[in-house]
C-alpha positions in Angstrom: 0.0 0.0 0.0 1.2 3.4 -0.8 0.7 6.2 0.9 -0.1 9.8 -0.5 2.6 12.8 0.8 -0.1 15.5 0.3 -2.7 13.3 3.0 0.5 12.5 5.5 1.8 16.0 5.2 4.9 15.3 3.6 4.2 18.0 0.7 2.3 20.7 0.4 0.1 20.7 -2.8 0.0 24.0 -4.5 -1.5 24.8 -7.9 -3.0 27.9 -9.9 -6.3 28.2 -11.4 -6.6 27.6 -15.1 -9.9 30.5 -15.1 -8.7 33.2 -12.9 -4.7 32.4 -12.0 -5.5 32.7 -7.9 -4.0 29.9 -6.1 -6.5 26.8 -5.4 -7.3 25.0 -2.0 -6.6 21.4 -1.2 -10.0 20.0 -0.6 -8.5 16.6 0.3 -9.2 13.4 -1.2 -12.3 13.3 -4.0 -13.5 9.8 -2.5 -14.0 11.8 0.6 -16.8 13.2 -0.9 -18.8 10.6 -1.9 -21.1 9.9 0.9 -21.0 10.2 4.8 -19.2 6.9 5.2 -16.5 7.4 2.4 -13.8 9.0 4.3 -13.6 5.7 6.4 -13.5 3.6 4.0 -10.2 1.6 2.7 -8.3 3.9 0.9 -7.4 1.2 -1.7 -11.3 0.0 -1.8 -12.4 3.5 -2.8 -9.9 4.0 -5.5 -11.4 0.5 -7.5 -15.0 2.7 -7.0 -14.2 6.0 -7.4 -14.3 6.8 -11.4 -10.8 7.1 -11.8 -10.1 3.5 -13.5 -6.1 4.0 -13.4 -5.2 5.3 -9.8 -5.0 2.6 -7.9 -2.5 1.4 -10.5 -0.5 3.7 -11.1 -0.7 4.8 -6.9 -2.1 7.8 -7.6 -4.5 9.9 -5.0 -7.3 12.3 -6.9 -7.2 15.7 -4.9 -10.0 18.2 -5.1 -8.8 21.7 -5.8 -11.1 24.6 -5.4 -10.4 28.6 -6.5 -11.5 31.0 -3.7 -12.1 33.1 -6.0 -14.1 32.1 -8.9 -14.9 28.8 -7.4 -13.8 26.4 -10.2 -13.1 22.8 -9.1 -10.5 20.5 -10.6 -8.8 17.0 -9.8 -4.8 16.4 -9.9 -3.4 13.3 -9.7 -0.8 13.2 -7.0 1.8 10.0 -6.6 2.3 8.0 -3.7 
């Protein structure tokens, strides 16, 4: 099992919005999300159900960025 820098704080996860240039917020994990329940869920059992049919194998954990200031969402692919 790998483990994701950005959830361990390891890294710091910074990227720019693609609308507006601002900086985005780390929303945490998109399988967080889901439902009530998800966040407690096997990491590894979310990422066969979460939509994203090549991160669990290529270790991968699908972040939710959000702008501040326009509000525009996006995904990036960090590695474990």
């Amino acid at each position: 099992m790998a483990i994701c820098p950005v959830c361990n704080g390891f890294e710091k996860l910074e990227a720019t919005c693609s609308t507006c240039g601002s900086s985005m917020e780390d929303s945490g994990r998109v399988m967080d999300f889901y439902d009530d329940y998800s966040a407690y869920m096997p990491i590894d059992q979310m990422k066969l159900e979460d939509g994203y049919p090549q991160d669990y194998q290529r270790e991968e954990c699908p972040h939710l960025l959000k702008c501040p200031s326009c509000g525009q969402d996006s995904v990036k692919f960090i590695k474990e």
